[in-house]
Gaussian input, Z-matrix of N, CA and C with variables (Angstrom, degrees):
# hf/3-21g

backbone

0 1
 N
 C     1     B1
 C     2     B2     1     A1
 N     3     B3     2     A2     1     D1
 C     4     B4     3     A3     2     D2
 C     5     B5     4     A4     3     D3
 N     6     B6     5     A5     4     D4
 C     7     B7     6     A6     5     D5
 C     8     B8     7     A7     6     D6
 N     9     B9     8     A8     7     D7
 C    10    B10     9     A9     8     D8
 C    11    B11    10    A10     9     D9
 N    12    B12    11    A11    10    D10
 C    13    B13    12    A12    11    D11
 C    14    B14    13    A13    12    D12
 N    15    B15    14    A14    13    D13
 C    16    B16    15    A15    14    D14
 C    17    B17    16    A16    15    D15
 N    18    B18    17    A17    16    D16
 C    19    B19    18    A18    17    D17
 C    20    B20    19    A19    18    D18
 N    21    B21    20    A20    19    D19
 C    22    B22    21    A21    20    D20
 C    23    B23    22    A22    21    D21
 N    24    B24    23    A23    22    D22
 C    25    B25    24    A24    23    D23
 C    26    B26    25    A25    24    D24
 N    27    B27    26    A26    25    D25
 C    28    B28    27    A27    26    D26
 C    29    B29    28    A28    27    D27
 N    30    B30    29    A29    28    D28
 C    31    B31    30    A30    29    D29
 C    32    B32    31    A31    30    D30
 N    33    B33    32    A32    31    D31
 C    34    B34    33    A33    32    D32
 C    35    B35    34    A34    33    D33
 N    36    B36    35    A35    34    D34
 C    37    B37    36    A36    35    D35
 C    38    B38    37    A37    36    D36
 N    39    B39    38    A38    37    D37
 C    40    B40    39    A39    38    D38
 C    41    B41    40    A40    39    D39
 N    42    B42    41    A41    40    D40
 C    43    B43    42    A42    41    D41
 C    44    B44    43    A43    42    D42
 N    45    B45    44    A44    43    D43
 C    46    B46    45    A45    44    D44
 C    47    B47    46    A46    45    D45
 N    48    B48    47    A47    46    D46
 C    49    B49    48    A48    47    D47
 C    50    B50    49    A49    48    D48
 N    51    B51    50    A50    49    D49
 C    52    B52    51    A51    50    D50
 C    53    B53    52    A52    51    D51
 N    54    B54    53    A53    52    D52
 C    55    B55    54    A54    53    D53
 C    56    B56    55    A55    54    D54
 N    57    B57    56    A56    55    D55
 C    58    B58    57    A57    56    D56
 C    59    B59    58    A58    57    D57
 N    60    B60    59    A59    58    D58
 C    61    B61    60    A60    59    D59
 C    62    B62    61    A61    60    D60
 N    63    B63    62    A62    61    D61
 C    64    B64    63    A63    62    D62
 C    65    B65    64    A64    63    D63
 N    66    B66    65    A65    64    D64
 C    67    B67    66    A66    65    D65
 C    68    B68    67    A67    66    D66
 N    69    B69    68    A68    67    D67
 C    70    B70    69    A69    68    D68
 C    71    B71    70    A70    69    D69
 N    72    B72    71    A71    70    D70
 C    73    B73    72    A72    71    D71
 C    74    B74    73    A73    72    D72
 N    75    B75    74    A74    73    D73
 C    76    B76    75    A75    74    D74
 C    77    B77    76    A76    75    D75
 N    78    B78    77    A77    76    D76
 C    79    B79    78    A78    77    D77
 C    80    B80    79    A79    78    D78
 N    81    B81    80    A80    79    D79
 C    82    B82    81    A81    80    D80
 C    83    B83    82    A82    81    D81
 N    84    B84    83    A83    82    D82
 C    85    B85    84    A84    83    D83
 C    86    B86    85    A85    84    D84
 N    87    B87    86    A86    85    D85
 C    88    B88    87    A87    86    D86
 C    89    B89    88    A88    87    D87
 N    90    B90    89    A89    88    D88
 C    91    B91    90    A90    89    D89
 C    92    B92    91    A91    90    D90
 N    93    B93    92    A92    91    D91
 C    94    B94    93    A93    92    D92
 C    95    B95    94    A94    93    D93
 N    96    B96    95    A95    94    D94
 C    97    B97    96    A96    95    D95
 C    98    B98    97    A97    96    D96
 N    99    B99    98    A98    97    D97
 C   100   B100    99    A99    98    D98
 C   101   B101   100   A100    99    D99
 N   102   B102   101   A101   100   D100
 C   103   B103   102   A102   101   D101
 C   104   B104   103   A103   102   D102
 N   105   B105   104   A104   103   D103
 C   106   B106   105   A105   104   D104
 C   107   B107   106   A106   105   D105
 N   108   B108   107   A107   106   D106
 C   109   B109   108   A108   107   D107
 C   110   B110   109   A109   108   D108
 N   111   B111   110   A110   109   D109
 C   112   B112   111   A111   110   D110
 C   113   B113   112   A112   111   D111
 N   114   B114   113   A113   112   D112
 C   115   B115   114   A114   113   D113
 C   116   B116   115   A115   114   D114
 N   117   B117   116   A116   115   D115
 C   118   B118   117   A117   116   D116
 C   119   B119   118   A118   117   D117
 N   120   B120   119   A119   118   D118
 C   121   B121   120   A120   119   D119
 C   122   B122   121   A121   120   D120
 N   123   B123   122   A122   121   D121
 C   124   B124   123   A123   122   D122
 C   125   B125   124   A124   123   D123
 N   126   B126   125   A125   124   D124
 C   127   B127   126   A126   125   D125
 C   128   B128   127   A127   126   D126
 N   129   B129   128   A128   127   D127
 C   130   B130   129   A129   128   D128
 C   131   B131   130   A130   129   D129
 N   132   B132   131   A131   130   D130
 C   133   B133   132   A132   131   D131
 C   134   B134   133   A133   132   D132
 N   135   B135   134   A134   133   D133
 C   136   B136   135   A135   134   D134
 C   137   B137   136   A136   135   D135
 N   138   B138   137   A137   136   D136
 C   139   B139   138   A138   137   D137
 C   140   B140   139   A139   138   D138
 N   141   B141   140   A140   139   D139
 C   142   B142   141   A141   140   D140
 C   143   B143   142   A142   141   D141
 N   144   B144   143   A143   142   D142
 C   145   B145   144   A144   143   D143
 C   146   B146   145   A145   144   D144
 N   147   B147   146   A146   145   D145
 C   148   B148   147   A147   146   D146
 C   149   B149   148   A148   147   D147
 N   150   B150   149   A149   148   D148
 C   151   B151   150   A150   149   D149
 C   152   B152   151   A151   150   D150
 N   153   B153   152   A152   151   D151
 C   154   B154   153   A153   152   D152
 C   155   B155   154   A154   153   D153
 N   156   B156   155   A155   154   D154
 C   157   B157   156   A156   155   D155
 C   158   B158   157   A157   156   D156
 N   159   B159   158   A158   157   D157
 C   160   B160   159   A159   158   D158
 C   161   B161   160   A160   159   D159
 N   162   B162   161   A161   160   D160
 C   163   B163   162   A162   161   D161
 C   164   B164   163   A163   162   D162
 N   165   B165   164   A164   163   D163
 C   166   B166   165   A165   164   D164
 C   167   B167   166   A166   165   D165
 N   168   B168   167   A167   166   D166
 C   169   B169   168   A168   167   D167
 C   170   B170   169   A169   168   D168
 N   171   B171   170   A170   169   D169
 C   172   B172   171   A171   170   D170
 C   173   B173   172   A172   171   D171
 N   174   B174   173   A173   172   D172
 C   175   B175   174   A174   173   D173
 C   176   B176   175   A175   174   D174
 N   177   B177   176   A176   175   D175
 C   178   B178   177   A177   176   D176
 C   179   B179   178   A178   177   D177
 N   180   B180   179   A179   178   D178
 C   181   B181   180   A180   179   D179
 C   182   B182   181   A181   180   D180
 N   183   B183   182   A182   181   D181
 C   184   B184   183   A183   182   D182
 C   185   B185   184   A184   183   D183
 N   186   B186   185   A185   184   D184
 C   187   B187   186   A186   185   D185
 C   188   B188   187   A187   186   D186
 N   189   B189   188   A188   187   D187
 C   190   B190   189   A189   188   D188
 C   191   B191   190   A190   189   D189
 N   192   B192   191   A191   190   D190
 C   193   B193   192   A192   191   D191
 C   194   B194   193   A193   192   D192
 N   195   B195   194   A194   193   D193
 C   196   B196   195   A195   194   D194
 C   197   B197   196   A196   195   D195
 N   198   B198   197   A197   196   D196
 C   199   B199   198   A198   197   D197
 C   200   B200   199   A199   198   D198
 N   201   B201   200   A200   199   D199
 C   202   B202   201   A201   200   D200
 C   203   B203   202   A202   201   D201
 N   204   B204   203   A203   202   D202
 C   205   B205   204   A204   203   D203
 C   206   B206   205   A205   204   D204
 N   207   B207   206   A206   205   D205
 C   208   B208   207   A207   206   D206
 C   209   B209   208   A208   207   D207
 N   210   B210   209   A209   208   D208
 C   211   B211   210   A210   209   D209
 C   212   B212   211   A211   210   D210
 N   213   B213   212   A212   211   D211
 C   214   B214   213   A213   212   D212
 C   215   B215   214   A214   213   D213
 N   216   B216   215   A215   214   D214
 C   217   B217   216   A216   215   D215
 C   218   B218   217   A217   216   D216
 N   219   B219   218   A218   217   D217
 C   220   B220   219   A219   218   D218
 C   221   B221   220   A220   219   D219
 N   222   B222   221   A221   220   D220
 C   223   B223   222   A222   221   D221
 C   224   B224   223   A223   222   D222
 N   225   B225   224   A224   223   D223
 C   226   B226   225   A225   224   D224
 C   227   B227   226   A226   225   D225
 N   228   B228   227   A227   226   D226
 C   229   B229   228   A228   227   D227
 C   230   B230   229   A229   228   D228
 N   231   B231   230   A230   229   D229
 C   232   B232   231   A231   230   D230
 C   233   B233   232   A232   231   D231
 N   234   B234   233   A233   232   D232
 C   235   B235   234   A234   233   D233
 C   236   B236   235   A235   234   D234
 N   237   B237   236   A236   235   D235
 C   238   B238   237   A237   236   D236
 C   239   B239   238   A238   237   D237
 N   240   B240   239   A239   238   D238
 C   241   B241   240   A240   239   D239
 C   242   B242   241   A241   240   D240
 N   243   B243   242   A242   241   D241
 C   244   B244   243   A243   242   D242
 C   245   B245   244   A244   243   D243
 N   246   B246   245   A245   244   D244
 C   247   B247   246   A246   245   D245
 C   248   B248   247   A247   246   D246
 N   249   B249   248   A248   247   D247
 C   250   B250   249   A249   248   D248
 C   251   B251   250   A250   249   D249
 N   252   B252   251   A251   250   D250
 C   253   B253   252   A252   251   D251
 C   254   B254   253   A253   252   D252
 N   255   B255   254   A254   253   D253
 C   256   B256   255   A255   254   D254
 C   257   B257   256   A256   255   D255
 N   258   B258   257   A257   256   D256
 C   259   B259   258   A258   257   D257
 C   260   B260   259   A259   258   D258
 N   261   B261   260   A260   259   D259
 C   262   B262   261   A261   260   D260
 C   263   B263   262   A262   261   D261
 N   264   B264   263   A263   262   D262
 C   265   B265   264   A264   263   D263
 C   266   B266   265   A265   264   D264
 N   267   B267   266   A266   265   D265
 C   268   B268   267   A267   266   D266
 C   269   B269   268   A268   267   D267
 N   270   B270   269   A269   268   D268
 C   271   B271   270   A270   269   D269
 C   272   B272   271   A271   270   D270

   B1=1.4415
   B2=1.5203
   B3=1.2974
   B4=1.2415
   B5=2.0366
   B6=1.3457
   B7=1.2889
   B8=1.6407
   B9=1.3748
   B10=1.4724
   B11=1.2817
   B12=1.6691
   B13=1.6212
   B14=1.8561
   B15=1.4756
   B16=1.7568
   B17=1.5345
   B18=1.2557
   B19=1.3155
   B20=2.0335
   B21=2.1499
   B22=1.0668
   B23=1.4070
   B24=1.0600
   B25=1.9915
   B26=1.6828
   B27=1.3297
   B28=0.9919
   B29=1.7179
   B30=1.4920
   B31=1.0161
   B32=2.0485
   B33=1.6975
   B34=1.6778
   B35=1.6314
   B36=1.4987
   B37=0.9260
   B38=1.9662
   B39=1.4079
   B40=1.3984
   B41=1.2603
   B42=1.6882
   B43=1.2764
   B44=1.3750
   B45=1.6796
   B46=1.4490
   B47=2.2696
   B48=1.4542
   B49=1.5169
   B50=1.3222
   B51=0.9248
   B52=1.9409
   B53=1.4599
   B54=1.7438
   B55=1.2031
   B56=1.3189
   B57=1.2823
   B58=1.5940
   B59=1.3359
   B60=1.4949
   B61=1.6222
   B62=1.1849
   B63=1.5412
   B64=1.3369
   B65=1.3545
   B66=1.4387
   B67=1.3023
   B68=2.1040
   B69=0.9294
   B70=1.6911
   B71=1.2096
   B72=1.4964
   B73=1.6386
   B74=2.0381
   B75=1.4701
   B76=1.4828
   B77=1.5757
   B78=1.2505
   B79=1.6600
   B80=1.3361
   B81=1.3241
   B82=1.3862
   B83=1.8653
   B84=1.3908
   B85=1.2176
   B86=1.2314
   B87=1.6421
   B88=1.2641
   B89=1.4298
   B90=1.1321
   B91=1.6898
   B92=1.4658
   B93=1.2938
   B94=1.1427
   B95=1.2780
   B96=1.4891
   B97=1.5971
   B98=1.4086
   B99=1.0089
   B100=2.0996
   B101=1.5282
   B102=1.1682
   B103=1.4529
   B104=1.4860
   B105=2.1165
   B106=1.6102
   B107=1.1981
   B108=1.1033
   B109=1.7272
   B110=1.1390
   B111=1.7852
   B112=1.2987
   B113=2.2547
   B114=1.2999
   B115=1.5319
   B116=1.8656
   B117=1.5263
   B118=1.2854
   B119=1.5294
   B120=1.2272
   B121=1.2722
   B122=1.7319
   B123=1.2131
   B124=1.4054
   B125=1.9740
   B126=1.2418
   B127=1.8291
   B128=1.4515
   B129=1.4235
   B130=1.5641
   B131=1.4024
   B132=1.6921
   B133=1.7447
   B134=1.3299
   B135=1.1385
   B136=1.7249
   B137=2.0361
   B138=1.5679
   B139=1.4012
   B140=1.1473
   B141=1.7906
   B142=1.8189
   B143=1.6403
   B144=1.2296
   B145=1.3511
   B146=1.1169
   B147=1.5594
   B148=1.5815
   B149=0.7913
   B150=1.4759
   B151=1.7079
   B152=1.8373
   B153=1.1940
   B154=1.2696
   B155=1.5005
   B156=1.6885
   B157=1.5813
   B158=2.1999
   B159=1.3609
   B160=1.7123
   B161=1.5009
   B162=1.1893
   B163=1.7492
   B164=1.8661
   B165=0.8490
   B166=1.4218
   B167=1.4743
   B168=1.5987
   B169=1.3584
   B170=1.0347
   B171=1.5799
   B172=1.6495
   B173=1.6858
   B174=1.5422
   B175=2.1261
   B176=1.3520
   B177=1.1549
   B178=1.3464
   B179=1.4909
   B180=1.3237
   B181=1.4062
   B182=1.2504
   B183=1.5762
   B184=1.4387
   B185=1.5431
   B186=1.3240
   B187=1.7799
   B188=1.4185
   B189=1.0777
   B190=1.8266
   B191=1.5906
   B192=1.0613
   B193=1.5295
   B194=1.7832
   B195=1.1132
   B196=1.4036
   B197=1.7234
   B198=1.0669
   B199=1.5576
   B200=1.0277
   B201=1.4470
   B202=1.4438
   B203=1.3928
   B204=1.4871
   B205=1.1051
   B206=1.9875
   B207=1.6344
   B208=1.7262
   B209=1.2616
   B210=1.5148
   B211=1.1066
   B212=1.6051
   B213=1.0037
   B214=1.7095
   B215=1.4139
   B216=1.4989
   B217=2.0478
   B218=1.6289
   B219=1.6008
   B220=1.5456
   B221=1.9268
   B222=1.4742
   B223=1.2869
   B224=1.6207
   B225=1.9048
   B226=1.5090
   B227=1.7712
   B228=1.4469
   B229=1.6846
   B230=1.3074
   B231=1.1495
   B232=1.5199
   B233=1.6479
   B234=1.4890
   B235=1.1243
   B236=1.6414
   B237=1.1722
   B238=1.5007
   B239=1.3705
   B240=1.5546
   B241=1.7323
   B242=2.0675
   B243=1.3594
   B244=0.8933
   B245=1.4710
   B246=1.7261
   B247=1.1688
   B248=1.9870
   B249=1.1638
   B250=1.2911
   B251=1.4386
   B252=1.3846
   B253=1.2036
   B254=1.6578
   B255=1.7388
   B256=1.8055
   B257=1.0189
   B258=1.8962
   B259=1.6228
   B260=1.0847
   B261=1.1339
   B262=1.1919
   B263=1.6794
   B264=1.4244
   B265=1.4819
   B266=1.4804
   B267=1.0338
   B268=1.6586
   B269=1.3721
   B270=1.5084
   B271=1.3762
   B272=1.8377
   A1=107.93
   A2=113.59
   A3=123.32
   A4=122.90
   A5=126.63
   A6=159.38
   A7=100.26
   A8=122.69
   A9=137.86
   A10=96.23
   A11=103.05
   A12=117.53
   A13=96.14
   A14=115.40
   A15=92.14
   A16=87.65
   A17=140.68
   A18=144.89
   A19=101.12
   A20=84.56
   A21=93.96
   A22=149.92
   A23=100.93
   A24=117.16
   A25=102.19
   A26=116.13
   A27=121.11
   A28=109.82
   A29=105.66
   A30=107.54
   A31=139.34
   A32=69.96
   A33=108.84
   A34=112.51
   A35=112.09
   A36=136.23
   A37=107.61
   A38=109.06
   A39=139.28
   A40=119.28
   A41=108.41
   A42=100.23
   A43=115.85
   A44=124.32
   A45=108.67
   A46=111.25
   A47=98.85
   A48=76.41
   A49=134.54
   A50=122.34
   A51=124.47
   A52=111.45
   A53=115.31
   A54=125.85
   A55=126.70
   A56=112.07
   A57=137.63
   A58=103.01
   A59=106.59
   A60=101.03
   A61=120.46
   A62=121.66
   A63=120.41
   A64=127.95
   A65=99.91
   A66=128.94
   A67=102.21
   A68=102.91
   A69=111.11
   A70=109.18
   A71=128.96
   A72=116.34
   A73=78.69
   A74=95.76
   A75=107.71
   A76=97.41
   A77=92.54
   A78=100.91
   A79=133.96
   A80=111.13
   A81=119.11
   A82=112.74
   A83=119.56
   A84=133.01
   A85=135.19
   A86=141.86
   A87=137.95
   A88=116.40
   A89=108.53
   A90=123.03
   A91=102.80
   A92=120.44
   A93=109.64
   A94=141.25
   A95=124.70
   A96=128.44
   A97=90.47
   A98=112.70
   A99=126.89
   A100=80.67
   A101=112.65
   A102=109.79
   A103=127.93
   A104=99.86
   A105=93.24
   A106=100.36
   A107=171.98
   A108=148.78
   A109=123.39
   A110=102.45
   A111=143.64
   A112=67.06
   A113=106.19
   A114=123.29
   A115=80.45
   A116=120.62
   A117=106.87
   A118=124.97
   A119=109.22
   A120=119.68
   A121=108.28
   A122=100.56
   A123=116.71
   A124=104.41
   A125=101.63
   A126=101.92
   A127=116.99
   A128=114.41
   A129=126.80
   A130=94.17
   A131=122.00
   A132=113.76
   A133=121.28
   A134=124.00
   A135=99.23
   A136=94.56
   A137=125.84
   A138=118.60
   A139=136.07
   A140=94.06
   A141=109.57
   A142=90.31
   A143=140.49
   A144=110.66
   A145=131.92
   A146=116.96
   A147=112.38
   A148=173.44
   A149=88.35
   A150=145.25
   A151=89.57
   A152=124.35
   A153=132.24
   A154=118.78
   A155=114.89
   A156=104.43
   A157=97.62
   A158=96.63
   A159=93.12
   A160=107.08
   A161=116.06
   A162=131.02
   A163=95.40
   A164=121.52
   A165=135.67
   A166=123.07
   A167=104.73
   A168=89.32
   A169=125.54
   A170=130.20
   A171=119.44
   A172=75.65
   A173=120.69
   A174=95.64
   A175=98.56
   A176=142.72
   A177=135.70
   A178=108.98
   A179=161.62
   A180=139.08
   A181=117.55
   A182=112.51
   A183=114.90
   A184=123.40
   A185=103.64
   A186=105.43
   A187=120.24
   A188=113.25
   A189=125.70
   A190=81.15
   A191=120.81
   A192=126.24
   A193=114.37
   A194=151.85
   A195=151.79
   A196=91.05
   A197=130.05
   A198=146.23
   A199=129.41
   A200=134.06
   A201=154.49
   A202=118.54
   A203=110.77
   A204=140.65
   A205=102.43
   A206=99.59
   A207=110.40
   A208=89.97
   A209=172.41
   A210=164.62
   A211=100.68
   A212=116.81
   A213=121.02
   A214=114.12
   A215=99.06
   A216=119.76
   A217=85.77
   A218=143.94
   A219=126.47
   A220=96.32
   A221=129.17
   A222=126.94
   A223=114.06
   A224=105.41
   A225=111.08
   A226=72.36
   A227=132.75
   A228=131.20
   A229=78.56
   A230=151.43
   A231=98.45
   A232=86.59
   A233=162.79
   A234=153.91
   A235=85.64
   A236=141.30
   A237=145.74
   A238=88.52
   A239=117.51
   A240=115.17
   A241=88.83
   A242=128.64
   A243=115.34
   A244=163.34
   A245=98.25
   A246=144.14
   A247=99.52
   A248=124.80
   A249=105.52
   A250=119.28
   A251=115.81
   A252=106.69
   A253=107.72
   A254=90.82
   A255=87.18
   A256=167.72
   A257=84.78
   A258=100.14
   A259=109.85
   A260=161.19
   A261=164.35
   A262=108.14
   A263=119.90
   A264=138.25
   A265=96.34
   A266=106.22
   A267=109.39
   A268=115.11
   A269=123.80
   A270=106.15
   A271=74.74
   D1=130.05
   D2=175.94
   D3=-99.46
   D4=90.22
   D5=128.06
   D6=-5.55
   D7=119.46
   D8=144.06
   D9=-75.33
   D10=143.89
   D11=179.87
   D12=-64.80
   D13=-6.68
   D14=-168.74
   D15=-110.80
   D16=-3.16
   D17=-178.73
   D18=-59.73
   D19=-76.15
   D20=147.71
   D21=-0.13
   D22=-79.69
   D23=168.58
   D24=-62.49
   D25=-55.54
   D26=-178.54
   D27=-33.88
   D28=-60.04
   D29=-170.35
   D30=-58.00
   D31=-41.65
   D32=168.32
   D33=-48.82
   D34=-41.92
   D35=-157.27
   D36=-75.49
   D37=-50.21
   D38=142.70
   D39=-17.34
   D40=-70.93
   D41=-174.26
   D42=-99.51
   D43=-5.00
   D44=160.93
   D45=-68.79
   D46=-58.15
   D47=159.91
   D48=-32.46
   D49=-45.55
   D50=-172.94
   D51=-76.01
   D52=-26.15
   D53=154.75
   D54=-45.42
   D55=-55.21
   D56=-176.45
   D57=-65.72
   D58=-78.01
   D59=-169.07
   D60=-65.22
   D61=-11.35
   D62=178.21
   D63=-74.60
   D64=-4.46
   D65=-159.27
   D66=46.59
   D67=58.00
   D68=-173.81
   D69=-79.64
   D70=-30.70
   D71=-146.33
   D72=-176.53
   D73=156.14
   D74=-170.14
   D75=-145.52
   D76=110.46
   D77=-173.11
   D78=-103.66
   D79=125.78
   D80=-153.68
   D81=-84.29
   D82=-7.05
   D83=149.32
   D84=-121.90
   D85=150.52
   D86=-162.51
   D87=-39.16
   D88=150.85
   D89=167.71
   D90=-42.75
   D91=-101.70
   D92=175.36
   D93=-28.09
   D94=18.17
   D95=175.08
   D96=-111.85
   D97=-19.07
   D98=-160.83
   D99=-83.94
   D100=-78.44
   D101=-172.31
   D102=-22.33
   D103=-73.00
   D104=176.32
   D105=-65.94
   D106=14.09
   D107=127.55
   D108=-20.79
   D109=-64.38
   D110=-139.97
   D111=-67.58
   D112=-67.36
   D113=-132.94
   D114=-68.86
   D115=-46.38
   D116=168.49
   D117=-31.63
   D118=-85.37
   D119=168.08
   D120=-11.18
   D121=-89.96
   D122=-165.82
   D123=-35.96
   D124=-47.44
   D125=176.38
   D126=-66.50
   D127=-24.18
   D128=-170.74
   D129=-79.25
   D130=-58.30
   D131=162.99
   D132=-52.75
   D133=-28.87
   D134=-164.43
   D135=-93.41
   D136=-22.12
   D137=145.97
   D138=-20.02
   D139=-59.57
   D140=-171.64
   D141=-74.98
   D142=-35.13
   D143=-172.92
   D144=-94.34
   D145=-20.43
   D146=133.29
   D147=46.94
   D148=-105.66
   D149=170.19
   D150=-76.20
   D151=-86.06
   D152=-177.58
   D153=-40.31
   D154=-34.98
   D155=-178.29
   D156=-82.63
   D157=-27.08
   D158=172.76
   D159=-54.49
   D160=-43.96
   D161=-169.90
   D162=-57.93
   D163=-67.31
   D164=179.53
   D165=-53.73
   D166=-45.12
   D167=169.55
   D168=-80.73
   D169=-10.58
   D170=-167.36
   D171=-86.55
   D172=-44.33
   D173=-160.52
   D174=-59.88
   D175=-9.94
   D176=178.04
   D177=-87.27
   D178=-70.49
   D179=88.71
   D180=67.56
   D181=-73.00
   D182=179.00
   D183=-73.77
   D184=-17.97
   D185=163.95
   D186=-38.47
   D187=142.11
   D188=-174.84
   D189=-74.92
   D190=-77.64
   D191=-156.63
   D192=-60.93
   D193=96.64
   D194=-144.12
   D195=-73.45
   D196=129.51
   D197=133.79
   D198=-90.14
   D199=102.65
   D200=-163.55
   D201=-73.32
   D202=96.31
   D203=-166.35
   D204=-48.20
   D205=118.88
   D206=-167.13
   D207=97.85
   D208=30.70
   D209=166.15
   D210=-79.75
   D211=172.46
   D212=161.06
   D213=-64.46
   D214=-59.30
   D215=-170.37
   D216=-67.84
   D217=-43.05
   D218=-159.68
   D219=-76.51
   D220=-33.96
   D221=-170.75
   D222=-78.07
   D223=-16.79
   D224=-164.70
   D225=-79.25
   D226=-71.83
   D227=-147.73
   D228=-79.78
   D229=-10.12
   D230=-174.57
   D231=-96.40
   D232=-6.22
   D233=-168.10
   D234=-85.28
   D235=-43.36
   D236=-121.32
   D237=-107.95
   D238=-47.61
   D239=-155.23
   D240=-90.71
   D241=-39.10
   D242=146.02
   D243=26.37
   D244=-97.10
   D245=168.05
   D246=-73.59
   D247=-55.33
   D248=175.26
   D249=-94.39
   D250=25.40
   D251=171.27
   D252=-116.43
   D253=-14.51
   D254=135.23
   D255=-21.90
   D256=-77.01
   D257=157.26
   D258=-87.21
   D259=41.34
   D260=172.71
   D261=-108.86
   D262=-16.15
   D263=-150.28
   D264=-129.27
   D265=-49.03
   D266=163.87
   D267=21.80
   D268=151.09
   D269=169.18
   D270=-121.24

């Protein structure tokens, strides 16, 4: 999934509020260090997955036999090859 840098912020923006008012989390350095974290994070995930749907589509791709991408059988392996290339990524 592809994120605008102001989507992004947007988002960042969301969950340090919901932090705050939720009284969720009590932070021992400025807001704004919380933030670019927050916005790190969030770019470092949408990377790793990516990375993983690139991983998936070429093994899907590399089949001799073509499966037509939106099919039933292309959404069952591509959820399946996916999901363990997930855990495979794991931290």
């Amino acid at each position: 999934m592809v994120l605008s840098e102001d989507k992004i912020s947007h988002l960042s923006h969301l969950i340090l509020n919901e932090l705050v008012r939720g009284h969720r989390a009590t932070f021992l350095v400025e807001e704004g260090k919380v933030l670019r974290e927050i916005k790190r994070v969030i770019v470092h995930e949408l990377r790793a997955e990516e990375a993983i749907d690139q991983a998936v589509r070429a093994k899907l791709a590399s089949y001799s036999r073509p499966i037509s991408e939106g099919s039933p059988e292309w959404e069952t392996l591509y959820h399946k090859f996916f999901t363990e290339e997930r855990q495979k990524r794991k931290r």
